[in-house]
N, C-alpha and C positions, 0 to 999 in steps of 0.2 A: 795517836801514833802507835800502830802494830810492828813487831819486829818479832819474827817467827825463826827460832833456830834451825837452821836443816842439817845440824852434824846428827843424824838419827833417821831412823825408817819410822812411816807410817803407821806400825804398831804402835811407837814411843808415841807417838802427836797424841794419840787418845790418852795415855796419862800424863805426858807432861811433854810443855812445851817451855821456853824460853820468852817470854813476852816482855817486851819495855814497853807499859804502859800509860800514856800519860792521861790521868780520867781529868776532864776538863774541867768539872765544876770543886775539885780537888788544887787543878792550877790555880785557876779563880782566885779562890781561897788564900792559897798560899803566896800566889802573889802581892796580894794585897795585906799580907803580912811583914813580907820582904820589903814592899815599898815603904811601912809603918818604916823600919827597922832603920833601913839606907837614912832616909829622914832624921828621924833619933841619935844617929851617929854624925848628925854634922853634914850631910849633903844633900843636893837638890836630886831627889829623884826624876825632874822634870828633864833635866841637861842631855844634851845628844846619846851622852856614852852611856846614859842609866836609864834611859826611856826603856827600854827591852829587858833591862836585869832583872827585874822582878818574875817575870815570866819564864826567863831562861834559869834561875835559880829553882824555882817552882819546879819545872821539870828534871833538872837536875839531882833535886835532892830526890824524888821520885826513880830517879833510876839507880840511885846509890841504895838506896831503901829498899831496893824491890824486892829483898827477902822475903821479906813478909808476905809475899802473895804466892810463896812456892811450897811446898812439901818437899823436904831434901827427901823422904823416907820414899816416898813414888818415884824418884832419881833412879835411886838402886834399884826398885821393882821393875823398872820399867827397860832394865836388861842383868836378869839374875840367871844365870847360867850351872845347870850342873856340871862339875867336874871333880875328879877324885884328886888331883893335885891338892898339895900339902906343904906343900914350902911357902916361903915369906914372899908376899907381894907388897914392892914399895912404889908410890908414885910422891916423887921428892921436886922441892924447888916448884910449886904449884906457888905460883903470882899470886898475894891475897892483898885486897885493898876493902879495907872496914875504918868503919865510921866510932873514934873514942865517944861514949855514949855522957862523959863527964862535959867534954868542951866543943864537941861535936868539930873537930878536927881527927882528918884521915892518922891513920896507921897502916903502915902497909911494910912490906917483907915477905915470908915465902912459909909454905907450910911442906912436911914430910909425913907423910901418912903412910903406915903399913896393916895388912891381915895376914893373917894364917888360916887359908879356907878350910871349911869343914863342909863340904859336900857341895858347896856353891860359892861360884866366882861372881864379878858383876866388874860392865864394863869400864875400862878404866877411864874414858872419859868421867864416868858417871861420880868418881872420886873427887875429880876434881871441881866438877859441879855442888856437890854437895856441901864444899870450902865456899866455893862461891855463893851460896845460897845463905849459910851460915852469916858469912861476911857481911853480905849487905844487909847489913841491920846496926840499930846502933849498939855495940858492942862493949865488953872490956875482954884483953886477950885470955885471959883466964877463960872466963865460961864459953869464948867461940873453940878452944884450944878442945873442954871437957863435951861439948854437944855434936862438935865432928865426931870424934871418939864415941860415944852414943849412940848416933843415928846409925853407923857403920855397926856398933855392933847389935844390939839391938834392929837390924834388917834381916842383916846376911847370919848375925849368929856363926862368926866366926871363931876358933879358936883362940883368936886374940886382935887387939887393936894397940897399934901406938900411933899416935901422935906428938909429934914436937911443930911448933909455931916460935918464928925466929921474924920480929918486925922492930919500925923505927918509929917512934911514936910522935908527932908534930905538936901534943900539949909537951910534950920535953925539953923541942930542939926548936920550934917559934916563939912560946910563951913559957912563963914560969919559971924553972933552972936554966934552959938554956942549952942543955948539954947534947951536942950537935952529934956527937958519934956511938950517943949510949943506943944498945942494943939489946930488946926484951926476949928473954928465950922462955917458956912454956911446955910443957910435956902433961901426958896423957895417958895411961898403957891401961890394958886389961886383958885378962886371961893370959897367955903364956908368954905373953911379954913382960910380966911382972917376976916371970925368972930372970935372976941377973945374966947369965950366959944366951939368953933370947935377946935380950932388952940390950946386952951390950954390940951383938952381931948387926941390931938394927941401927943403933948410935953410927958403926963403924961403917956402914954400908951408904946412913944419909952423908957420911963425912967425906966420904972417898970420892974422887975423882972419875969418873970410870968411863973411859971412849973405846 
């Protein structure tokens, strides 16, 4: 199965595309992991509702995963734009669903990203792809929080990055303590966000409300 992004012109397709890919002899594989697994936990993999899980989980986890087969850093290249603007650009409340790399249960909540361009801009889809790309991998929020921060700056070479990541973690609130409403917050900054008077402007801007 191919799934081909068309938020992007034909320049974008030659560096980077969107792909959900499921390589078959990978399902295979992994099916037949999954079916070991079901089994080991107490059920008949044979029975009506679990004939198909194995396979359906196989490519599942392949599309949660499919980080790995992206370069966030061709993301950005693949629409960097000059312009002399110099003020703070934020793209806030971007949906992030990542994989705890401890229990391999989801975490999910929202990510705020900002720069301060320094002679080049990059599309702001391209922002939030780059979260997404990061994401789908198995993770801890810490290092997806510090390698968005990274890739962005380290691309575009902007005068600063922040990041903050705000998620709910499912080894918390399914297993373990328990604690249904605890909430992970994470932060990031470099270059002129690491002034308090930058860093607080961006705090106040992902906080506010604003229609």
């Amino acid at each position: 199965m191919e799934y081909i992004d068309d938020d992007f012109d034909e320049d974008e397709r030659v560096s980077y595309r969107r792909l959900d890919l499921y390589n078959e002899k990978k399902t295979e594989t992994l099916a037949a992991l999954y079916r070991d697994v079901i089994k080991e936990l107490g059920e008949d993999p044979d029975r009506e509702g679990l004939q198909k899980t194995p396979v359906r989980v196989a490519k599942s986890m392949q599309f949660l995963l499919q980080g790995y087969n992206i370069d966030p850093h061709e993301i950005i290249k693949s629409a960097m734009f000059k312009e002399e603007y110099k003020q703070m650009v934020i793209v806030k409340d971007i949906e992030l669903y990542s994989m705890c790399e401890h229990h391999m249960l989801p975490f999910v909540g929202k990510a705020h990203v900002a720069y301060i361009p320094n002679g080049y801009i990059t599309g702001l889809s391209k922002i939030a792809r780059v979260v997404d790309t990061f994401a789908r991998r198995l993770q801890v929020q810490e290092r997806l929080t510090t390698q968005i921060r990274d890739c962005i700056h380290n691309t575009l070479h902007p005068m600063g990055v922040a990041v903050v990541i705000e998620a709910q973690h499912m080894c918390m609130q399914m297993r373990g303590v328990q604690k249904q409403n605890s909430l992970t917050t994470t932060s990031a900054f470099t270059g002129a966000f690491l002034n308090e008077t930058t860093r607080q402007e961006f705090i106040h801007l992902i906080s506010a409300h604003l229609r």
